[in-house]
Each structure stands twice: as structure tokens, then as C-alpha cells.
C-alpha positions, 0 to 999 in steps of 0.5 A, a space after each residue: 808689205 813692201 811689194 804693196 807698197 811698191 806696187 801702189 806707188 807703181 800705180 799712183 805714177 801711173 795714175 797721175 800720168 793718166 790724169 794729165 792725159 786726161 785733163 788735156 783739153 781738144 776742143 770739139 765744139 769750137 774752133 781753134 787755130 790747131 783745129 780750124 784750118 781743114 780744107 779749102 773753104 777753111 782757108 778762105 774764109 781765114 782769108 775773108 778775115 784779113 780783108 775784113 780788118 780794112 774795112 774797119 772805120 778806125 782803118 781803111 773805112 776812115 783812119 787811113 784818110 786821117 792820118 795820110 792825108 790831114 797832116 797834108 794839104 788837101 784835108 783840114 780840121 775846122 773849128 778845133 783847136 785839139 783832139 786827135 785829128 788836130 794834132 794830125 793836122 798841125 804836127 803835133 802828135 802826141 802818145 795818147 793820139 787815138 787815130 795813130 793807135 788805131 792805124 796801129 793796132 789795126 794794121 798789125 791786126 791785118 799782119 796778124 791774121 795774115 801771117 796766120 793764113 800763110 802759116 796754116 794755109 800750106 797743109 791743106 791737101 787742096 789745088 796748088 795753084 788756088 792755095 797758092 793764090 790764097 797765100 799770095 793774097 794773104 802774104 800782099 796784104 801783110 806786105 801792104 800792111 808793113 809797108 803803111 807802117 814803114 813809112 809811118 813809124 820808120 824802125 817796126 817789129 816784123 812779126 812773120 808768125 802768129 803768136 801762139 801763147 803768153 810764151 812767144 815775145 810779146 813786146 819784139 823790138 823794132 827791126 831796121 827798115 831795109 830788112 822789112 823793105 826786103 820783106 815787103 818786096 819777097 812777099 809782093 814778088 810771091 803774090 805777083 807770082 801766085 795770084 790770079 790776073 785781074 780778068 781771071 777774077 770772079 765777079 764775085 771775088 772783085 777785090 781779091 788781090 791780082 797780079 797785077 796789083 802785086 806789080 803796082 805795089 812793088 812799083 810803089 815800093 821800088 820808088 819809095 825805097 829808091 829816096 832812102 839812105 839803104 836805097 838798091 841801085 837797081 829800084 828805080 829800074 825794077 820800079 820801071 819794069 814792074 810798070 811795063 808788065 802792067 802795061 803790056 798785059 792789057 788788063 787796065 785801061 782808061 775810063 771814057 768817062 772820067 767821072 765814072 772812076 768815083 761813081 758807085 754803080 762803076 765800082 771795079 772798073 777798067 782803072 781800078 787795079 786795087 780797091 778796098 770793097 765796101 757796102 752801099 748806102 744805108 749800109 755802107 762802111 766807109 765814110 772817106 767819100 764825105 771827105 773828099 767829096 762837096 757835101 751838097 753831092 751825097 745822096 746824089 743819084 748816079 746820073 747827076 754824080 755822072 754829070 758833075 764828075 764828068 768834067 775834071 776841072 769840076 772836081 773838087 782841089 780840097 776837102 775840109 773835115 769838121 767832124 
């Protein structure tokens, strides 16, 4: 009688061990984070969604517009006394202001997706180079993404891996800022390293980060760390010796045109080094150029927005906003 009662047991802890097996879950018929990243065009395609997040309204397609330039000069809110983009414009933020939450919550989801790339990107069995160029892009936008927050929240979390589950740290407390600058500036110097020159870029990939790009931001973020109390004293310098390699790769160059610079048929041009891609009327995504531009222009046909921008004293100084 004993044996079978330790036999059943032996078997019940087996049984129970089994079901746990059993019961573990591996996804055939949707994708996961553990089960998508297969090859190269899994990748890309992860790469294609942290550039779809600046194309967002309540990111690059107009917040971005708010919250850096309404508290400025050239932008101004006609007509209202309140709401957000008030408060943007007279200083007078407030927790609850919704375009600040937004700058927020989509630059960390740009970061977020980014840091998913860089994690999952590098077991891929695929060409170096191309896989290192899709982490350099992957790995410049978390840069840029840290480098708006920076300077417009000072002290943030630095979040460097994706969150995995309910277990990871879901409320991380802020990280001093020279040691996100130092972040900004090593994931700036792999993209500068890894991605493509601007001329090696299909035209069907336009918008896609190039080296030289990676050279002006770290320019960018040499000068702006430079007028800090944690300032290097070599930024001002390294600023200077990323322009030189901009300039001496002859890559960009100034357009005949001024006015061709704003002109939609002209997108990608010879002076753009970065430019956030967006869709033509009627399905276009951004809404910043009603902003910077007189409303009596828009609908206009090329050729007269040619021959109004052509002359810069023609350009308008300011922007007032209403809506």
C-alpha cells in the first residue's frame, strides 16, 4: 500500500510539472517582441515604427512647433486667454498642460521603440554593415529624442532597454544631465560611424538618418553643452570639427533658389541634411507650415510659392497661431 502511495505521489510531481509546461504559452499567430525580430526586413520594418512616432500631430507633425517656439517670439496664441497653448506662450505651465504631455509621452515613445531596435537588431545573421546602419539610425533618434527632453526637462529618466514586463522599474528616477549628454553624444558618434552618406541613400529611403546628419546633431549638442555648468572644455572645438566634416564631404550645398528650400516639389533637397518625412495635401500629416507661413499661401500651386519665396525679404518674420 505504501509504494503506491509513493508511487502516485512520484507521479502527481510529475504530472504538475508537465502541466506547467503545458500551460507555457508561445505565440504562433501573433507577434511578439521575443518572437518578431527574424531577419533583416523584421528590423526595418521595427525601424520604419520609431520614425512613425514623429509624424504624430501631438509630435513632430505640430506639438514640437508648440512647445519651442510659442513660448519664443515668433509664434503667438490670438484670442485666448487659457488652455495649453496659452500657458506655452505666457510662461505659465501647468502639470495638467496637455502639449507638454505629449512632448512627453511621445519622445519617450520614440526612445522606447528605439531602444527596442538596438536590443533585438544585433542577432539578426544579416550584413554587418546594413544592420549596423539600422542600429545607427535606431540609436540617433533615441539620441535626439533625449536631447529635446534634456532641454526641456533638464534632470530625466535615461531608459537604455525596453521594458520587458510589470517587473522592470516603472517609475525610474531622474538621471543627472551630463551623463544623458554623454549618452546623447556616444549614440550620435555610433550613428556618425555606422550610417549611410546622404548620397549613398536611396531615393526611396530619403529621411533615413545619414552621417552627416549625425555630424550636425553632434555639432548641435557640443554647442548647447558648451553653455552649461558640466560643460567639456574641448565642446566648443569637437562642435567645430564636426562642421568641418560636413563641409569637407561635399555632400550639401546651397540652393540657387532660396525659396526652393520651403517648396514641396523641392523636398530633400541640397540644404536639407534631416527632414522629418511627411505626406502631401490632402493626406498630408503635419500642420506646422500653417504656422509658419501667411494663410493666403496655402493651396498655392508650386510655381507661385516659387515666386513668392524666391526673394527672402519676402518671407514672413512671425507666425500668429489662432487654432
Amino acid at each position: 500500500m505504501k509504494k503506491k502511495i509513493i508511487l502516485l505521489g512520484i507521479c502527481s510531481l510529475g504530472l504538475f510539472s508537465s502541466c506547467e509546461k503545458f500551460l507555457e504559452e508561445k505565440p504562433y499567430d501573433f507577434l511578439t517582441s521575443s518572437n518578431f525580430y527574424q531577419n533583416e526586413g523584421d528590423a526595418t520594418a521595427a525601424l520604419n515604427g520609431v520614425f512613425s512616432t514623429m509624424q504624430a500631430q501631438t509630435h513632430y507633425g505640430r506639438t514640437v512647433w508648440l512647445v519651442t517656439e510659442l513660448p519664443g517670439e515668433y509664434m503667438e496664441v490670438v484670442g485666448a486667454a487659457t488652455g495649453d497653448r496659452a500657458e506655452l506662450s505666457r510662461y505659465t505651465y501647468t502639470a495638467n498642460n496637455g502639449e507638454i504631455a505629449f512632448w512627453w509621452i511621445n519622445t519617450y515613445r520614440m526612445i522606447s521603440r528605439a531602444n527596442d531596435v538596438i536590443q533585438k537588431t544585433p542577432p539578426i545573421n544579416m550584413d554587418e554593415a546594413r544592420k549596423n546602419n539600422i542600429i545607427g539610425n535606431a540609436r540617433f533618434l533615441r539620441a535626439l529624442g533625449y536631447f529635446e527632453l534634456v532641454r526641456s526637462f533638464g534632470d530625466v529618466p535615461l531608459i537604455l532597454t525596453p521594458v520587458a514586463g510589470p517587473n522592470d522599474d516603472l517609475r525610474p528616477s531622474r538621471t543627472p544631465q551630463e551623463q544623458i549628454y554623454q549618452q546623447i553624444i556616444d549614440d550620435l558618434k555610433f550613428a556618425e560611424t555606422n550610417c549611410l552618406p546622404e548620397n549613398q541613400i536611396p531615393a526611396a529611403s530619403k529621411g533615413r538618418i545619414s552621417t552627416g546628419a549625425a555630424s550636425a546633431m553632434l555639432a548641435k549638442v557640443y554647442l548647447t553643452r558648451a553653455s552649461t555648468a558640466f560643460a567639456q572644455g574641448t565642446d566648443n572645438q569637437s562642435a567645430l570639427e564636426a562642421c568641418n566634416r560636413i563641409i569637407s564631404s561635399n555632400t550639401y550645398s546651397l540652393s540657387p533658389v532660396y525659396g526652393d528650400v520651403f517648396l514641396p516639389d523641392r523636398e530633400n533637397g541640397p540644404e536639407h541634411i534631416l527632414s522629418v518625412q511627411f505626406d502631401l495635401p490632402p493626406t498630408w500629416a503635419t500642420l506646422s507650415c500653417g504656422r509658419i507661413i501667411p494663410r493666403c499661401w496655402v493651396g498655392l500651386p508650386p510655381s507661385r510659392l516659387r515666386m513668392l519665396l524666391s526673394t527672402p525679404t519676402r518671407l514672413p518674420m512671425y507666425a500668429k497661431s489662432g487654432t
